[in-house]
C-alpha positions in Angstrom: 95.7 103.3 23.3 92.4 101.8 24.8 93.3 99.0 27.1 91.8 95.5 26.3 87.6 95.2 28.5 89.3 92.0 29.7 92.5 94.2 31.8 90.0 96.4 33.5 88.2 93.8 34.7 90.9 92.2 36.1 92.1 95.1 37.2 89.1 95.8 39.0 88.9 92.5 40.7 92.5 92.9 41.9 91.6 96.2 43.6 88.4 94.3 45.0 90.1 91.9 46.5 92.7 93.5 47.7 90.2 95.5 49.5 88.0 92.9 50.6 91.7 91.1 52.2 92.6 94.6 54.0 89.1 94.6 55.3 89.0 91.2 56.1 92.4 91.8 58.3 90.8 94.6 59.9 88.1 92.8 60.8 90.5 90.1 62.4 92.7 92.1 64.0 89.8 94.2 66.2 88.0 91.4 66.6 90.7 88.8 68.1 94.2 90.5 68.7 92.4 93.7 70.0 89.1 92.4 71.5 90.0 91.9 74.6 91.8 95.3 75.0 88.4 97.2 73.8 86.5 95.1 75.9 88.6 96.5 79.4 88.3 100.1 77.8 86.9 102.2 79.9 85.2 104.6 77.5 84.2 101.6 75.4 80.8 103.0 73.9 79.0 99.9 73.2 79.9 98.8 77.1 78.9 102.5 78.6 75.5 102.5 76.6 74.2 99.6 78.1 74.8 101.7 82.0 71.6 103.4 81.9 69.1 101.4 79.5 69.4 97.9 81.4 71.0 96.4 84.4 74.1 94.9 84.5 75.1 91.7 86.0 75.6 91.1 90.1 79.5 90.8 91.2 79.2 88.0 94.1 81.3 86.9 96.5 82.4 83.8 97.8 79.7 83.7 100.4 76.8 84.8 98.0 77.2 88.2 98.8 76.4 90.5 96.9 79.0 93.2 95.7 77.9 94.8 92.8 74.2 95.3 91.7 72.3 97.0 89.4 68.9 99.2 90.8 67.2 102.1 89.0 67.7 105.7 89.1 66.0 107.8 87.2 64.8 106.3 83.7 67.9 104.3 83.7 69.9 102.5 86.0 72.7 102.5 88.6 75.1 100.3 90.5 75.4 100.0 94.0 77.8 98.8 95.8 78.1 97.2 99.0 81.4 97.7 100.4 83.8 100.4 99.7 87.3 98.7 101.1 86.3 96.5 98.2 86.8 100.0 95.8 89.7 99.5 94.0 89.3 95.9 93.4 85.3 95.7 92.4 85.9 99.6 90.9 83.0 101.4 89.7 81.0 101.4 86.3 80.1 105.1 85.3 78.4 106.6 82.3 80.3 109.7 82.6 83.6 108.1 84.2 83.9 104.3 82.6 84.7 101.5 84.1 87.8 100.2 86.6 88.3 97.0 88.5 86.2 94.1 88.2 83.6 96.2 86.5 86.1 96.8 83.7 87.8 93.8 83.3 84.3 91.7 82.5 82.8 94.0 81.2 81.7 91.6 78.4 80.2 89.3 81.0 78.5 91.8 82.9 76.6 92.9 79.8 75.2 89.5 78.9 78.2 89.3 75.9 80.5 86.7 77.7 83.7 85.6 75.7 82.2 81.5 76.2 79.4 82.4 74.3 80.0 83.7 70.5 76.6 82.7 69.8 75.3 86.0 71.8 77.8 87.7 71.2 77.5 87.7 67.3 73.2 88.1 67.7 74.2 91.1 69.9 76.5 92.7 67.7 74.8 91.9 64.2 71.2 90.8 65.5 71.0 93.4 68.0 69.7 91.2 70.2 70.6 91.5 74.1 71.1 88.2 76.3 70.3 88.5 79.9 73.3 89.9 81.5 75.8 87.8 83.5 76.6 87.5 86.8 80.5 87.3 87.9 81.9 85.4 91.2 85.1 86.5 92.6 87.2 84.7 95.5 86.4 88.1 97.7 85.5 86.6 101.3 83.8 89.1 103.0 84.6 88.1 106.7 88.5 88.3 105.4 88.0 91.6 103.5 85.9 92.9 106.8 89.6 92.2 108.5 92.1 93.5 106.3 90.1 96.7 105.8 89.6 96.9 110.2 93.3 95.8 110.9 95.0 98.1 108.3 92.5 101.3 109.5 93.3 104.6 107.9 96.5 103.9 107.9 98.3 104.8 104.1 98.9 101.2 102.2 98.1 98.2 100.6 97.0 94.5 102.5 96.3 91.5 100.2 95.4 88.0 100.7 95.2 84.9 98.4 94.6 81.5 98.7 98.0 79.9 97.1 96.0 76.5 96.1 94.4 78.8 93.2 95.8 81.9 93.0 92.2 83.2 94.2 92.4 86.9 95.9 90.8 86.4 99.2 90.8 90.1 100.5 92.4 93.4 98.7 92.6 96.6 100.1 94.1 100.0 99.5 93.9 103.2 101.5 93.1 105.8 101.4 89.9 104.7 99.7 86.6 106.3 98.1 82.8 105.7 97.9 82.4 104.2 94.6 78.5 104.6 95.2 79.6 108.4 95.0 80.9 108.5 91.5 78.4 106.3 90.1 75.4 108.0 91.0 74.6 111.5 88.6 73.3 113.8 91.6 76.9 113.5 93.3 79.6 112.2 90.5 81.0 115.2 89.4 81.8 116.5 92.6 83.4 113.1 94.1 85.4 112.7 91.0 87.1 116.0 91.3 87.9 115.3 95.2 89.3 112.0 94.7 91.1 113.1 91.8 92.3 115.9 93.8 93.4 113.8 96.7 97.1 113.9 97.1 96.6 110.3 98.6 95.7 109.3 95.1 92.7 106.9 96.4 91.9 105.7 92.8 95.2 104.0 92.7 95.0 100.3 94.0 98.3 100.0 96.1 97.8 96.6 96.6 98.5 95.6 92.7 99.8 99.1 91.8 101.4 100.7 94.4 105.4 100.5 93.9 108.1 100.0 97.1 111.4 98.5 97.8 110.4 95.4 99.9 112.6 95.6 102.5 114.0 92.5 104.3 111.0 90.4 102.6 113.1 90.0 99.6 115.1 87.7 101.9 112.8 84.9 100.3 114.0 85.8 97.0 117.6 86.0 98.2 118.0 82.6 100.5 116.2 80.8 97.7 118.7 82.1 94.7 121.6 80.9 97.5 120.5 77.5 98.6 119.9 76.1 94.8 123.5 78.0 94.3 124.5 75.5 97.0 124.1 77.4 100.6 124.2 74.9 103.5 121.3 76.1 105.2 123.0 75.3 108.6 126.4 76.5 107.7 127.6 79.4 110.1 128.0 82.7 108.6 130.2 85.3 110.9 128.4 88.6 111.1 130.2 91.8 112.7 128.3 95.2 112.5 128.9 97.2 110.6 130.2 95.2 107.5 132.3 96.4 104.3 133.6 93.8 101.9 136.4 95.6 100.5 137.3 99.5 100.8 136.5 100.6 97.9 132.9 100.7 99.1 134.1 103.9 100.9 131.4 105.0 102.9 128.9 102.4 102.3 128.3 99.4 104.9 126.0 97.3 105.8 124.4 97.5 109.1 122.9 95.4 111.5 119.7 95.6 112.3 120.3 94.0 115.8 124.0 95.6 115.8 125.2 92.1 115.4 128.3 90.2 116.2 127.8 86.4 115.9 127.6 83.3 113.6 124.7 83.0 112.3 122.9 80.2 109.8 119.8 80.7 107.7 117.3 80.2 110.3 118.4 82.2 112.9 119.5 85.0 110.0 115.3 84.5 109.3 114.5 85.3 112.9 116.9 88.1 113.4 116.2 89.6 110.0 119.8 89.7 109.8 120.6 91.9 106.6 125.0 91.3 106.8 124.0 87.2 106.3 122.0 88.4 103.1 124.5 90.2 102.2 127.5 87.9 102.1 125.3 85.6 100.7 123.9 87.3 97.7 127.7 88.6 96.8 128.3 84.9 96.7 125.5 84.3 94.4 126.4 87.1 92.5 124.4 89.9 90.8 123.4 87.6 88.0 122.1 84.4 89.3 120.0 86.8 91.8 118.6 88.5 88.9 117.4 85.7 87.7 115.6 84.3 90.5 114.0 87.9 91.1 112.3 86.8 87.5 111.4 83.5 88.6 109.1 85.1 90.8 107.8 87.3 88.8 110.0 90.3 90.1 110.3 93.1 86.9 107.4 91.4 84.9 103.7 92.6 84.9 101.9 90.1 87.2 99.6 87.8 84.8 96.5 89.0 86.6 93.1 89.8 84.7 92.6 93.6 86.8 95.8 95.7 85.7 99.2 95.3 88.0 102.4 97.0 88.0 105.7 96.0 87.0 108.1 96.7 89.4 112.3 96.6 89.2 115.5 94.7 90.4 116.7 97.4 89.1 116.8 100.7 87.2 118.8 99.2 84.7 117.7 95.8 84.7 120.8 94.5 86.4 122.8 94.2 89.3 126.1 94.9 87.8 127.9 96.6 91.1 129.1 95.0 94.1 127.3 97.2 96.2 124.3 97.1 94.3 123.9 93.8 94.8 124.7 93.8 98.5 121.9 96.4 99.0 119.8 94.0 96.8 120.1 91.2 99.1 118.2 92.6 101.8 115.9 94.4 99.5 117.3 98.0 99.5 119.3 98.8 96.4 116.8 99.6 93.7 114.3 97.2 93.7 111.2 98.3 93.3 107.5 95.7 94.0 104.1 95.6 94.5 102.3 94.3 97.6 100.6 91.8 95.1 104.5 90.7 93.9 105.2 89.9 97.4 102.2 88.0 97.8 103.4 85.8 94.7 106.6 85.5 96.2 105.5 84.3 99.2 102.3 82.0 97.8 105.0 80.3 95.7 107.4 79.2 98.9 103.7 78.3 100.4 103.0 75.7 97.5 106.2 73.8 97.1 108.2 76.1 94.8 105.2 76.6 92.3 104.7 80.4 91.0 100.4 80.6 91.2 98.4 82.9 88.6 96.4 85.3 90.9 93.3 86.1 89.9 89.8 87.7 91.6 87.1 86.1 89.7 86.3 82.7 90.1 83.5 82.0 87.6 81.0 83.6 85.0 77.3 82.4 85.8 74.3 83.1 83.4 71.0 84.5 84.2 69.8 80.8 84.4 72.4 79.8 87.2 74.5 77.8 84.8 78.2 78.3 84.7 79.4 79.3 81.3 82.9 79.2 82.0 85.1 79.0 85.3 88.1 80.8 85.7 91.1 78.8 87.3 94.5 80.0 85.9 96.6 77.2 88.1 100.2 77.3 88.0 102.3 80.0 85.7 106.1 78.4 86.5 108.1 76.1 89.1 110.2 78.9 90.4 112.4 76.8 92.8 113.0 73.2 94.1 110.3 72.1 96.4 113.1 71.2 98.9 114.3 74.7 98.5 110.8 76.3 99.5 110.3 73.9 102.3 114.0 75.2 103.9 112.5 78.7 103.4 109.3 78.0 104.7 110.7 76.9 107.5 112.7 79.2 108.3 110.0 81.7 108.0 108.1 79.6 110.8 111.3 80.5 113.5 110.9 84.3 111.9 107.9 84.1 113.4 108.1 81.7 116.8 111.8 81.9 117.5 113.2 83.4 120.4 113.5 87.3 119.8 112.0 87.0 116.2 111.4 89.8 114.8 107.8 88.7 113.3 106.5 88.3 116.8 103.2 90.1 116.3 102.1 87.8 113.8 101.3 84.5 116.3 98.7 82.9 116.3 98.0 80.5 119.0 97.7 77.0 118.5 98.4 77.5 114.6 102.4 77.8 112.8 102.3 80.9 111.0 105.3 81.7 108.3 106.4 84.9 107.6 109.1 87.7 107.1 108.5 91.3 108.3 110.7 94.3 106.4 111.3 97.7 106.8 111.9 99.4 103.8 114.4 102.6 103.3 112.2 105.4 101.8 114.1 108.3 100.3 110.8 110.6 100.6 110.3 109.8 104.5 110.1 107.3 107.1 110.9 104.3 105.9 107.4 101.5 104.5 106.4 98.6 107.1 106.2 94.9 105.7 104.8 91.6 106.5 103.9 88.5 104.4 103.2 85.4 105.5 101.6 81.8 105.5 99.2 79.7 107.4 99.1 77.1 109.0 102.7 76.6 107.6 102.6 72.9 107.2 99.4 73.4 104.5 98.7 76.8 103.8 95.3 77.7 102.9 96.6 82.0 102.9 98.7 83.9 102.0 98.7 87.7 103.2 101.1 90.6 102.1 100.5 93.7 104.3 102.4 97.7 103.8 102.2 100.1 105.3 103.8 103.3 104.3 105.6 105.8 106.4 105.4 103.1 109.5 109.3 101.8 110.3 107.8 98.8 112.6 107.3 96.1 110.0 107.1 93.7 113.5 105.1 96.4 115.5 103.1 97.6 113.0 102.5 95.2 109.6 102.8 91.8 111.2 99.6 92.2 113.4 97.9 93.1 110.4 99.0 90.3 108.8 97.9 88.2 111.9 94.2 89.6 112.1 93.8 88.7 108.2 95.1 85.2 108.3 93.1 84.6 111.8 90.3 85.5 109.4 90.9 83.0 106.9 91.2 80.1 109.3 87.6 81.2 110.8 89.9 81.7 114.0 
């Protein structure tokens, strides 16, 4: 039987527009849900073609300076760039090897195909027109960066500094580091890929946002704040005796002293003793739980909302603190907690600004060829963590963590300027144990924030804190 012209026709027009809707979805979903995924691929094709036919735009720094430029080589072009303690944060933008950094994460912008301007975008992409390429500001000071990268040395780790009014990263850098310049340039890329990718230091890695550690005695911040809005008096005197087991069936495992301890202490003087028993009776009160949950508040076991990529760290391997002795080792930031220098940073920016969690972020603004601003980037606030009362207790007793007598953050003092902060040494099951500082000045308005480790070095006061010290020095113009 011959089916009806009519029934084809509609048949037809069915199977037309069904395809014309699975198309049109297509179209939607690379387009908006995936766009910004393609645009920080670093093999995009469309982003890697426009490497060596035009320049791309300058990466500036607070100051003016220039960080990233474009110059020719060749009959095409290559970037320079100006400072390599700046490598894993600016990155490098290859032909051959893609993009990482800063150079990936705008991309878009750097090409002249900013997301604030569909209009060139869609002449670019269907015109094939090119707009003048962007230029991208980040919150890098150099004088701060010059620093971080001088204090730290060649020393393996991670220092990082932000301003905790905006979230802006102020310095970031990670060692052992590379010559970007090296990779991007075709006579010598090949063979400084293959070293650095041969390094067992693993220089391409940013420890600063990706490195991963157990914290140490910084977690203390995260731990005093869960127990004060639990309902800790702040002054209340805890009894420490070293070494300390809360029931026997701990069997071996205690908690020792770092100061071999026998004493009441309260919160302040636990601060400026770094006294891990007090964080331990303290965070059993809390309980696994409610010390979970403040680890979240800060951001602890999520990816850190940060345009350049950031790892996601642990409370634990199992997402809870379900054992008594899991969360005793918790408490002083042992157990199985796992953080990034750039997580501590947050942690310690939000008891810096009243209890607020800040979004960081390294670019500042997206200028045109013209000088006009076609969109800024401030990201504010993400979450009030904690009670502002709560952070100014904490903040406060960072401050005699720092000036007490016999603190243990000594070597971050300043003169004539209250520095907060909390120095850790973290148990390392591969080796010596990781050095930690962060911190905050001046304490009664912060203006920085720095988080400093060092791996393999067991003086978080020797070793980290004057690190810490040089960078925030820095950022005061001191």
């Amino acid at each position: 039987m011959i089916r009806p012209i009519a029934a084809n026709i509609r048949s037809l027009t069915l199977v037309i527009a069904l395809a014309f809707l699975a198309t049109s979805m297509g179209v939607a979903y690379w387009s908006l849900v995936q766009a910004a995924e393609l645009s920080a691929d670093p093999f995009n094709p469309r982003l890697l073609a426009t490497l060596r036919d035009r320049p791309r735009g300058a990466i500036v720094a607070a100051d003016g300076t220039v960080l990233a430029s474009s110059a020719r080589s060749g009959s095409g072009y290559a970037r320079k760039y100006a400072d390599r303690s700046l490598a894993q944060a600016i990155g490098y933008a290859s032909y051959t090897y893609g993009t990482s950094g800063v150079e990936a994460a705008y991309a878009e912008s750097l090409i002249g195909r900013d997301a604030a301007d569909p209009i060139s975008q869609w002449r670019a992409r269907y015109l094939g027109e090119q707009s003048p390429p962007a230029s991208v500001r980040v919150a890098i000071v150099p004088a701060v960066q010059r620093a971080a990268a001088a204090a730290l040395g060649d020393r393996r780790g991670a220092v990082i500094a932000l301003d905790p009014r905006t979230g802006g990263i102020l310095a970031s850098v990670s060692q052992p580091g590379y010559d970007p310049n090296l990779i991007v340039d075709p006579a010598t890329q090949d063979l400084a890929w293959q070293q650095v990718n041969g390094n067992v230091g693993k220089p391409l890695i940013d420890r600063a946002r990706q490195g991963l550690y157990p914290p140490g005695s910084t977690f203390k911040l995260v731990t005093a704040a869960a127990a004060l809005e639990r309902g800790l008096d702040p002054k209340a005197k805890i009894r420490v005796d070293d070494p300390y087991q809360a029931d026997p069936s701990w069997g071996s495992y205690t908690v020792k002293s770092p100061s071999q301890a026998h004493g009441d202490f309260d919160l302040s003087l636990a601060f400026q003793r770094s006294e891990n028993i007090y964080f331990a009776k303290i965070g059993l009160q809390t309980g696994g739980a409610r010390l979970a949950e403040y680890a979240a508040r800060f951001g602890i076991g999520s990816v850190p909302r940060c345009e350049l990529s950031a790892a996601k760290g642990q409370i634990a391997t199992g997402g809870q603190l379900d054992r008594p002795i899991l969360v005793a080792d918790t408490s002083f930031g042992q157990g199985e907690l796992l953080v990034s220098p750039l997580q501590m940073a947050l942690v310690t920016a939000t008891i810096a600004r009243g209890g607020s969690l800040p979004v960081p972020h390294y670019a500042t603004a997206v200028v045109d060829a013209a000088g006009n601003t076609l969109r800024l980037i401030e990201p504010g606030a993400l979450a009030q963590a904690i009670k502002p009362e709560t952070a100014a207790t904490i903040g406060a007793a960072m401050v005699a963590a720092v000036e007490g007598p016999g603190a243990f953050a000594f070597g971050a003092r300043i003169p004539g300027v209250r520095v907060a902060g909390k120095t850790g040494t973290a148990e390392n099951a591969s080796g010596l144990p990781h050095g930690w500082f962060v911190g905050f000045a001046p304490a009664e308005s912060p203006v920085a924030v720095v988080a400093v480790l060092i791996e393999n070095s067991p003086g978080g006061g020797e070793d980290a804190a004057p690190v810490g010290a040089a960078v925030l020095r820095s950022a005061l113009g001191r």
